[in-house]
DSSP file (Angstrom, degrees, kcal/mol; ACC not computed):
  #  RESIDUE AA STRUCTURE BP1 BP2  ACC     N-H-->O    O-->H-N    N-H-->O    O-->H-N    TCO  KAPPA ALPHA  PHI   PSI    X-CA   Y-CA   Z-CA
    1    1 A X              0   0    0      0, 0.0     0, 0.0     0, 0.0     0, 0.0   0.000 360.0 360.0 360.0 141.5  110.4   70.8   88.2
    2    2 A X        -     0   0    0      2,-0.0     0, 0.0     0, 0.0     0, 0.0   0.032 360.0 -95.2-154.6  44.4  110.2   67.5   89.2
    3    3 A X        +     0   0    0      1,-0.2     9,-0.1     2,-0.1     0, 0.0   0.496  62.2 165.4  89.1 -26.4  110.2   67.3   93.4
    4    4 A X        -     0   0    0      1,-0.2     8,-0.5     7,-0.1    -1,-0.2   0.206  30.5-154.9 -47.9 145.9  114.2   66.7   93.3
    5    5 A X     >> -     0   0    0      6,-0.1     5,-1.0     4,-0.1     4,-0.7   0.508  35.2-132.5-101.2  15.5  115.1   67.2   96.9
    6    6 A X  T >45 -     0   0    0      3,-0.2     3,-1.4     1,-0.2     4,-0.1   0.365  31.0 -61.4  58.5 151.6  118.8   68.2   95.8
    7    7 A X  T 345S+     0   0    0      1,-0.3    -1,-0.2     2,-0.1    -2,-0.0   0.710 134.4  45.1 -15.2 -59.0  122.2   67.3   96.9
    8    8 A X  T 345S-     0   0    0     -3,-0.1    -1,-0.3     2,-0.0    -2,-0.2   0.172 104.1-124.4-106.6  27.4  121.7   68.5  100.2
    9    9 A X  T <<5 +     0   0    0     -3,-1.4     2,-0.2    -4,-0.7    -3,-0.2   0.613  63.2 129.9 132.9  56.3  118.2   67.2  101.0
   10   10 A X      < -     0   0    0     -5,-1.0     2,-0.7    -4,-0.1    -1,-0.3  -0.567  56.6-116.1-109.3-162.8  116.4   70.5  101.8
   11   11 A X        -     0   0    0     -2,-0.2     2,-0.6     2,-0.0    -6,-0.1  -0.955  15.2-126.7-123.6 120.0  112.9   71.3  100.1
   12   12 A X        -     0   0    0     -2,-0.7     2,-0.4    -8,-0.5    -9,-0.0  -0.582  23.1-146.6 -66.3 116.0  112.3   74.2   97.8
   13   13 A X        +     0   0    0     -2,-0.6     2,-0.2     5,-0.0     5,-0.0  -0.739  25.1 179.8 -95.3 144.8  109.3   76.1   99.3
   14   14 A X        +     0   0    0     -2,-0.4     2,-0.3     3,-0.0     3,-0.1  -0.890  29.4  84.9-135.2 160.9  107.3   77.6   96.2
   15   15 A X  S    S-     0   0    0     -2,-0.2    16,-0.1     1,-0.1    17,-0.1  -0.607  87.3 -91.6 119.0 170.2  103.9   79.8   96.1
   16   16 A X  S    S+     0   0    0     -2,-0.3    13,-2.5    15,-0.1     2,-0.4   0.234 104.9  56.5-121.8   9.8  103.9   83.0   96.5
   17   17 A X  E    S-A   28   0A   0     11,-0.3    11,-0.2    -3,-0.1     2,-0.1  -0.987  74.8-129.0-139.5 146.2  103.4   83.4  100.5
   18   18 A X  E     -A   27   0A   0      9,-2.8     9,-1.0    -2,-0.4     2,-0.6  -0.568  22.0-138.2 -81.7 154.8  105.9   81.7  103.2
   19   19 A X  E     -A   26   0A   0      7,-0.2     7,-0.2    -2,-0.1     2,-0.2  -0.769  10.4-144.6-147.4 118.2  104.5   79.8  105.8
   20   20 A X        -     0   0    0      5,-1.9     4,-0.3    -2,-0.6    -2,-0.0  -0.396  17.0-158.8 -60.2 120.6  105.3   79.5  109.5
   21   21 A X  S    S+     0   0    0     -2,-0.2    -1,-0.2     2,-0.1     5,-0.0   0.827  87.1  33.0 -66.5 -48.1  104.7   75.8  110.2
   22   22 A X  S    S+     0   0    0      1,-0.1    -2,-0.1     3,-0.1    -1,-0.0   0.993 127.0  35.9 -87.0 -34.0  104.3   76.3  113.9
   23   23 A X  S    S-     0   0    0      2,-0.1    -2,-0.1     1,-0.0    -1,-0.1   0.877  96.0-140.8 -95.4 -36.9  102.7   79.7  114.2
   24   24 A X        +     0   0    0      1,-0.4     2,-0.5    -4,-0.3    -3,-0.1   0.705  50.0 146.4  93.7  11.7  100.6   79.0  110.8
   25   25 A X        -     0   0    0      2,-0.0    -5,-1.9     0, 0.0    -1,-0.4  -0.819  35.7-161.8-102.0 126.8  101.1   82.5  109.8
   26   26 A X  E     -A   19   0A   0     -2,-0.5     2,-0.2    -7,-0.2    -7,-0.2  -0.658  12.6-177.7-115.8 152.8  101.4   82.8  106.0
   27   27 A X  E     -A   18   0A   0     -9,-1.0    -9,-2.8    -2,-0.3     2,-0.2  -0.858  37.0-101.9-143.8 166.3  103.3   86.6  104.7
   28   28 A X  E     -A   17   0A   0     -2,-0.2   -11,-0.3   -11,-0.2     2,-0.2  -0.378  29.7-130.0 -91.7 158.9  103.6   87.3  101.3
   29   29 A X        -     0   0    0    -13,-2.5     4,-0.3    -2,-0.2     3,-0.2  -0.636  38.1-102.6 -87.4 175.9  107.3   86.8   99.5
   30   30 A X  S >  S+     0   0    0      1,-0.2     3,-0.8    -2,-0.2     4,-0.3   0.834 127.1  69.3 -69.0 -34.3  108.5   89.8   97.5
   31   31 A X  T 3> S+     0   0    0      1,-0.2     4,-1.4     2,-0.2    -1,-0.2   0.699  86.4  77.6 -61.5 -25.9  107.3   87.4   94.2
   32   32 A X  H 3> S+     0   0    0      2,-0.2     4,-0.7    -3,-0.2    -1,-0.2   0.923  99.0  39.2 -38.8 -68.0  103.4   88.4   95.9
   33   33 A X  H X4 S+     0   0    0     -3,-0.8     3,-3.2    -4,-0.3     4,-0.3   0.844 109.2  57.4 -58.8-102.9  103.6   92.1   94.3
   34   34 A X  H 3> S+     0   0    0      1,-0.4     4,-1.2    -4,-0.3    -1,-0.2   0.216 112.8  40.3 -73.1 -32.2  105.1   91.1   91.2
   35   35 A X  H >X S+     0   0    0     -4,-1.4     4,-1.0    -2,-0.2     3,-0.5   0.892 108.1  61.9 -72.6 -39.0  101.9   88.5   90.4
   36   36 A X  H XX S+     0   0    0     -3,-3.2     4,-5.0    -4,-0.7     3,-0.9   0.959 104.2  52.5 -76.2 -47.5   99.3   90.8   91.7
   37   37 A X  H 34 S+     0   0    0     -4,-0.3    -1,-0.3     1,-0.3    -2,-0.2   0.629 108.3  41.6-139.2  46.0  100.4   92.8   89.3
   38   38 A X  H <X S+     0   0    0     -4,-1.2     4,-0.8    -3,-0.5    -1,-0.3   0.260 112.9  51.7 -50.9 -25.5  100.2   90.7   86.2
   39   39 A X  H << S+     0   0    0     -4,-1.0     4,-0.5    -3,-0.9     3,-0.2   0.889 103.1  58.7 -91.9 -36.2   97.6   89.4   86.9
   40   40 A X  T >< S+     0   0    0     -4,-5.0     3,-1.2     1,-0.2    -2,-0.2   0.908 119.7  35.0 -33.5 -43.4   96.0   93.3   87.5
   41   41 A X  T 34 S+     0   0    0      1,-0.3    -1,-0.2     7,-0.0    -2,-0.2   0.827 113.0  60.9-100.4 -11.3   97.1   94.1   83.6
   42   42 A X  T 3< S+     0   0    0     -4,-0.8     2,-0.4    -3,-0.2    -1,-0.3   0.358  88.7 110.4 -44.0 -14.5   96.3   90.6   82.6
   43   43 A X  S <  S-     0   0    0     -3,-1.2     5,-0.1    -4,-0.5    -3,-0.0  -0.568  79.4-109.6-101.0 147.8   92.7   91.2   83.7
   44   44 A X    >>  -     0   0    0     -2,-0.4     4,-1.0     1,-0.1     3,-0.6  -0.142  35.5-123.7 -32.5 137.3   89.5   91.5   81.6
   45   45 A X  T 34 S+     0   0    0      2,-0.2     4,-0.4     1,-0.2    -1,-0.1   0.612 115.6  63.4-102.0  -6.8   88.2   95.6   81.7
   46   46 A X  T 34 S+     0   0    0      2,-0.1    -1,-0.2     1,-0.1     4,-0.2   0.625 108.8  45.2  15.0 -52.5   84.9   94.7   83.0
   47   47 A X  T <4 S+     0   0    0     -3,-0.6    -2,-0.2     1,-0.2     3,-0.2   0.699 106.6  56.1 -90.9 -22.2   87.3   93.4   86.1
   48   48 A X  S  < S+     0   0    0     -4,-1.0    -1,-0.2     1,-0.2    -2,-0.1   0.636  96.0  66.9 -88.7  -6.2   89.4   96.1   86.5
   49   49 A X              0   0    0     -4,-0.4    -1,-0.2     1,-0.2    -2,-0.1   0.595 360.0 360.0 -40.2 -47.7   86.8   98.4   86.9
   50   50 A X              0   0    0     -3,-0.2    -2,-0.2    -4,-0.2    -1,-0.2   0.779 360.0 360.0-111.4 360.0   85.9   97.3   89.7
């Protein structure tokens, strides 16, 4: 990745929650789940414990 704003100049928003500019109100994208829970079976068993 490297910032390109593409042909038709818009911005790719990336991160894993969307964010309302005026209201300031973040919700998660569907990509949200899919991390949580990677990172859940990715985690240490000490940490999943609890």
């Amino acid at each position: 990745m490297n910032g390109d704003l593409g042909e038709e100049g818009g911005v790719e928003r990336f991160g894993i929650a969307h964010v309302d500019y005026e209201t300031r109100l973040r919700t998660p994208k569907m990509r949200s789940m899919w991390y949580s829970q990677v990172a859940a079976g990715n985690a240490p068993a000490a940490m999943a414990a609890s």
